[in-house]
Structure formats: structure tokens, C-alpha cells
C-alpha positions in Angstrom: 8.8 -11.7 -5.3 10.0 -8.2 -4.6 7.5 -5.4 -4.5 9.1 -3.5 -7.2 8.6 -6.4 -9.3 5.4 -6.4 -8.5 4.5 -3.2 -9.8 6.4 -3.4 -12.9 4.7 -6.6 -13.4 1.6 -4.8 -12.5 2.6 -1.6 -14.9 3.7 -4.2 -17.7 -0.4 -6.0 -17.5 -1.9 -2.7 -17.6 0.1 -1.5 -20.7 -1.6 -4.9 -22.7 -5.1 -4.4 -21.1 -8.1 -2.2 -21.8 -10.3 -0.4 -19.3 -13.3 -2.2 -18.8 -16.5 -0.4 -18.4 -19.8 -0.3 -16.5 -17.5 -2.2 -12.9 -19.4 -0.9 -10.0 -16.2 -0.9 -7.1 -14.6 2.1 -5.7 -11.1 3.5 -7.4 -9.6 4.1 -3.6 -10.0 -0.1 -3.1 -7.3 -2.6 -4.1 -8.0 -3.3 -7.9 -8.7 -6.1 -9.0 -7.3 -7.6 -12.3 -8.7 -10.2 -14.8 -7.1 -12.2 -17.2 -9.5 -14.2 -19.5 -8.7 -16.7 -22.6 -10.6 -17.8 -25.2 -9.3 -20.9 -26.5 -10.5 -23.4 -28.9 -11.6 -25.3 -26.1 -11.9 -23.6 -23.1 -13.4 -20.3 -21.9 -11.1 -19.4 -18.5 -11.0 -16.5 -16.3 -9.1 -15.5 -13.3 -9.5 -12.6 -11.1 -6.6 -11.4 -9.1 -5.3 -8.4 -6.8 -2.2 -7.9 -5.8 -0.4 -9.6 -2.8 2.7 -9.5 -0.7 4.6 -12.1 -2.3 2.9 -11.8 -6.1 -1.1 -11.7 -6.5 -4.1 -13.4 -5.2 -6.6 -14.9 -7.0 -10.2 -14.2 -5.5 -12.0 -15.5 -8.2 -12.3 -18.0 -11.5 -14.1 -19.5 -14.0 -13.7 -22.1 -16.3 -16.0 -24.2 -19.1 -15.5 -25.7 -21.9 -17.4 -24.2 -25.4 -15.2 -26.2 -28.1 -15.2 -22.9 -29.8 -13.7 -24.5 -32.4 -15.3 -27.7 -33.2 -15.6 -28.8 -36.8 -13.0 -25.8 -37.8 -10.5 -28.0 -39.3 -13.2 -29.3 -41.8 -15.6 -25.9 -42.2 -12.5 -23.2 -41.8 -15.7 -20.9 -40.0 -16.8 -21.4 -36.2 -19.9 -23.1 -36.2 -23.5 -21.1 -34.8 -23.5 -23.8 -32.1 -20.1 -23.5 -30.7 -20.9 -19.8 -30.9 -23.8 -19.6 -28.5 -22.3 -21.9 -26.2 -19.1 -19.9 -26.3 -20.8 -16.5 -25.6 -23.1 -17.7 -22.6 -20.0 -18.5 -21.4 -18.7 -15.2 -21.8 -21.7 -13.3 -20.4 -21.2 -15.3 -16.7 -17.4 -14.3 -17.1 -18.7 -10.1 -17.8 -21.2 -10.9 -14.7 -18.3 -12.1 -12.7 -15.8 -9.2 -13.6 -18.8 -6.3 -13.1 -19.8 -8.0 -9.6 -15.8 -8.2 -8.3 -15.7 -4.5 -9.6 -13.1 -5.6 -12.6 -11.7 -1.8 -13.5 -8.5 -3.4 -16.2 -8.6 -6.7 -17.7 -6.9 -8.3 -20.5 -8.8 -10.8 -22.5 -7.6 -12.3 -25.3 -8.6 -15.5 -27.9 -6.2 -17.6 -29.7 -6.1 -20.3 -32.2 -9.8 -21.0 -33.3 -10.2 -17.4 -33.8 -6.6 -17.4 -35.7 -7.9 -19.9 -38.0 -11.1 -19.2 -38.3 -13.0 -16.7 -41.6 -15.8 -15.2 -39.5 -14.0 -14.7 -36.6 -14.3 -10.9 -36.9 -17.5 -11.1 -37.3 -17.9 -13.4 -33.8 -15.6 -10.7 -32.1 -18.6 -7.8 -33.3 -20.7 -10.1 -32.2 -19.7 -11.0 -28.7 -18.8 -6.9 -28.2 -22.6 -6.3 -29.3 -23.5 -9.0 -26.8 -21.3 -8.9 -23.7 -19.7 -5.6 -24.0 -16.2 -7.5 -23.6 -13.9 -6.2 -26.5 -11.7 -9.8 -26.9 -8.1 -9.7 -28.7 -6.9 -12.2 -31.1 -3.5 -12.3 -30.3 -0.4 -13.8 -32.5 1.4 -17.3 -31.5 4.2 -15.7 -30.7 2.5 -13.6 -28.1 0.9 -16.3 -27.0 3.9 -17.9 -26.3 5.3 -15.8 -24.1 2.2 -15.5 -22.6 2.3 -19.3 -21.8 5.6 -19.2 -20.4 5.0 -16.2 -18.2 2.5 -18.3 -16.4 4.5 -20.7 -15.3 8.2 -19.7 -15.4 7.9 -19.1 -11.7 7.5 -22.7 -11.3 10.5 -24.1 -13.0 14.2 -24.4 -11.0 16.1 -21.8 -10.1 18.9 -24.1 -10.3 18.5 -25.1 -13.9 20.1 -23.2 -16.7 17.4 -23.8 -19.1 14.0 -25.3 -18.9 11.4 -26.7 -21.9 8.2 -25.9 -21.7 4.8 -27.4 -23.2 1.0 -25.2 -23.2 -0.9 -28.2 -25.1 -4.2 -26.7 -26.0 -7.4 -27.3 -28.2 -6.2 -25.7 -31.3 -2.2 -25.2 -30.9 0.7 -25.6 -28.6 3.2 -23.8 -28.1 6.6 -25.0 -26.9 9.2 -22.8 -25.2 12.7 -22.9 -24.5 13.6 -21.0 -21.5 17.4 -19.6 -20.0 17.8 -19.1 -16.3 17.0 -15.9 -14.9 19.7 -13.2 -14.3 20.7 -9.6 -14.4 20.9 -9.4 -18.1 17.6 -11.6 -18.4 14.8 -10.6 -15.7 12.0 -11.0 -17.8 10.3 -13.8 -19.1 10.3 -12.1 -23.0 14.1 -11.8 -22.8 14.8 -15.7 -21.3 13.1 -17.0 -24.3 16.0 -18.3 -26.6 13.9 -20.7 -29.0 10.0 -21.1 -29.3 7.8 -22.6 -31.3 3.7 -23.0 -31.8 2.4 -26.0 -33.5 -0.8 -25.8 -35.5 -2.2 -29.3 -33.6 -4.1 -29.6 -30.3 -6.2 -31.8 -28.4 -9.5 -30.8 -30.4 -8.2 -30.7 -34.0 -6.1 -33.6 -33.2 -9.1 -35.3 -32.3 -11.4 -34.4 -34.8 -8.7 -35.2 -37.5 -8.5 -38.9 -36.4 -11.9 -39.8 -35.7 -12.6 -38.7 -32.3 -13.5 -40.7 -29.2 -12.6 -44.0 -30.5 -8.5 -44.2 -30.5 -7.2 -47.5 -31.4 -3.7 -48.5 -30.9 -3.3 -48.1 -34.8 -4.7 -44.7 -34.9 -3.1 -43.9 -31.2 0.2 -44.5 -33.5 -0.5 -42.5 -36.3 -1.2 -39.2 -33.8 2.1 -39.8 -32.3 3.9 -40.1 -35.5 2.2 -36.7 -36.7 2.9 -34.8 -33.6 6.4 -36.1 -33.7 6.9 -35.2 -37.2 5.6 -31.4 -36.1 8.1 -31.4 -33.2 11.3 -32.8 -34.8 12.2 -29.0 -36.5 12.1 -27.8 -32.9 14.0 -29.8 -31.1 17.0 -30.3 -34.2 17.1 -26.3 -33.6 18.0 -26.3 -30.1 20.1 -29.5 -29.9 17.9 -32.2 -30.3 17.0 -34.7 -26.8 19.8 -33.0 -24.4 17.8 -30.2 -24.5 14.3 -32.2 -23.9 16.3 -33.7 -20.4 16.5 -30.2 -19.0 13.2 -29.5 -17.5 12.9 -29.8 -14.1 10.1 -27.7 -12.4 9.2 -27.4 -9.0 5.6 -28.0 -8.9 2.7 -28.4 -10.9 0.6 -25.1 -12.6 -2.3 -25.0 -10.3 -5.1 -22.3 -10.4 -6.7 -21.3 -6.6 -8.2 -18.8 -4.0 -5.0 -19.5 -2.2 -2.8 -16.1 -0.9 0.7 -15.9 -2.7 -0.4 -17.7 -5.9 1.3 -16.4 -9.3 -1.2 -15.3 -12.1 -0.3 -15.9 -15.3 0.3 -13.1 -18.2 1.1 -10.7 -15.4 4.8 -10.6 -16.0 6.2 -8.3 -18.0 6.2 -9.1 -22.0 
């Protein structure tokens, strides 16, 4: 990766993200950037700065809240997953103010989409944490998905299909080789699409831990059913054979690593 992509990539982050106050490092050091998610049923956070060949990640965090458990039956995020899910968030504010975090970008997705007191959970973790959190769209979240990992896929291939399987949605993109016309990820994207189905809601929808073959085969045909519309729009299983990637999405301390949502949207 060039340098000047770096720094548009680097300009593009900082348009989406928010100062974030009260970070204790000096402004003539190397910033550091953080990305955090909120999902339905993680809480992750990676801290990078940037690097030669892309950024560096010096620090992460990861746990699992089930933000929303029991959403598909109450429509509301339950007190529990709440608590759990804003402990969480304290260690990630801890972690940003002791790496001297000056820009981050944090964001939430489907349980806070879906959920009727989720503006009042995104007051409350502001009152609590100081982090202001953004509820973004699926399409954004899309493209956010595939920015994380379109650095992975071929070069050689003219398109690829990717999969972001989460608690609460995925999202499923199709994705045209790179070129001069089409340099960022936003403007590769021919076709995507976000399912309202993940592992949680899956889940909880057929009864939980105990899958029998009988109910294994009724989640298959309901998630097939949900991805048939896609895959008729861009040409049906040709398309599906066209994703060859070289490597797996792998999150590390390791110098050269790509951080996701750090391409330009």
C-alpha cells in the first residue's frame, strides 16, 4: 500500500470519526486510531497507528455482551444484556484513554437498529462511559464489512462475494476488481445485500443450544430462502464460485496488518 493511500485512507477515517476526549498522549506522537463495534453479540475494539505498508494494530479487545439477547421476542434490549454490555465498554474507554486515543470511530449495528430503547441505551452509555456510539445503517455497514477485508481477496479475480455473518444481521457483498475507475472499496461494490438473521436471533428463534438434524434443516431452509433474492440478482451460483481470497481475516499486534473501516467509504 502506497503512502498516499495511506493518508487518504487515513483522511477518509477521520472524516466518519469524532474527537474523543479526556486521551492523555502528546499531539507531536504518532496517533493512534480506534475503531470499535457494537454488535448484537460482540463488543470489539482495535487500536491502530499507521505503518509503512498500511497500519499497525497495538492494541484490542474483544467480549461477548449478547447485547441483543431476547430482542427478537421483547423488541427492547434487556437491563441485563445492558450492564454486561457497558462494563464492557468502560474497559474499551480505559483502553483508548491509556493508549492516548485522540480520533476513534465507534459505531453499533443491528440490536441497536432493531431495538425501541436503544436511544435511550446510547444516553445512557454517553452518561456512563463518555463514548458517544453511532448507530449506523446496513448499508454503511456493508461497506464497512467489505473494507475490512477487500485487501484479502485476489487481485486476480474480477469479482469476489463476500459474507460478515454476525449476531443480529449479515451482510453480503458483491465486489468488482480494483482499477483506475474503481479504487475504493464504496465504488467496487456492484450488488449488496443485509439480511435481518444472525447467529444470535437465529438461535434464539429455533430453540437455542439444542439443534437437531430436523431443526438444523429448518435454519438452512430459512436462510436459504433470505439469500435466494440475492443471488437471482447477480446471476444466481456462477457468481457464488467466484470468491477466492488469499487468506483468512485475522486480527493481531503484528506490523503491516490491515485495519478494517479505514478505507475510504
Amino acid at each position: 500500500m502506497s503512502r498516499a493511500l495511506v493518508q487518504r485512507e487515513i483522511s477518509a477515517f477521520s472524516g466518519g470519526a469524532r474527537p474523543l476526549s479526556g486521551s492523555t498522549a502528546d499531539d507531536g506522537l504518532q496517533p493512534i486510531y480506534a475503531a470499535l463495534d457494537l454488535g448484537t453479540n460482540n463488543c470489539r475494539l482495535l487500536m491502530a497507528k499507521p505503518s509503512r505498508d498500511g497500519f499497525r494494530v497495538v492494541d484490542a479487545f474483544s467480549r461477548i455482551v449478547r447485547l441483543g439477547e431476547g430482542l427478537g421476542a421483547t423488541h427492547v434490549l434487556a437491563e441485563a444484556a445492558i450492564v454486561r454490555t457497558i462494563e464492557a465498554l468502560k474497559i474499551c474507554r480505559n483502553k483508548m484513554d491509556h493508549r492516548g486515543v485522540k480520533r476513534a470511530r465507534l459505531i453499533a449495528t443491528e440490536a441497536c437498529r432493531a431495538a425501541g430503547n436503544s436511544s435511550e441505551f446510547i444516553e445512557r452509555v454517553t452518561s456512563e462511559t463518555g463514548l458517544r456510539i453511532e448507530i449506523i445503517d446496513r448499508e454503511t455497514e456493508a461497506v464497512l464489512a467489505a473494507s475490512g477485508c477487500a485487501a484479502l481477496a485476489d487481485p486476480e479475480a474480477d469479482g469476489v462475494v463476500l459474507f460478515d455473518i454476525g449476531g443480529g444481521s449479515t451482510e453480503i457483498v458483491w465486489l468488482d476488481r480494483a482499477d483506475e475507475t474503481r479504487c475504493t472499496v464504496r465504488t467496487r461494490i456492484r450488488e449488496w445485500a443485509s439480511l435481518p438473521v444472525g447467529v444470535v436471533n437465529l438461535a434464539e428463534r429455533h430453540g437455542g443450544r439444542h439443534v437437531t438434524p430436523q431443526l438444523y434443516a429448518i435454519m438452512v431452509r430459512e436462510v436459504e430462502a433470505l439469500l435466494k433474492p440475492f443471488f437471482s440478482g447477480v446471476g444466481g451460483s456462477c457468481v457464488a464460485n467466484q470468491i477466492p481470497f488469499t487468506g483468512n481475516v485475522r486480527y493481531g499486534h503484528d506490523t503491516g496488518r490491515r485495519l478494517p473501516w479505514f478505507a475510504p467509504i
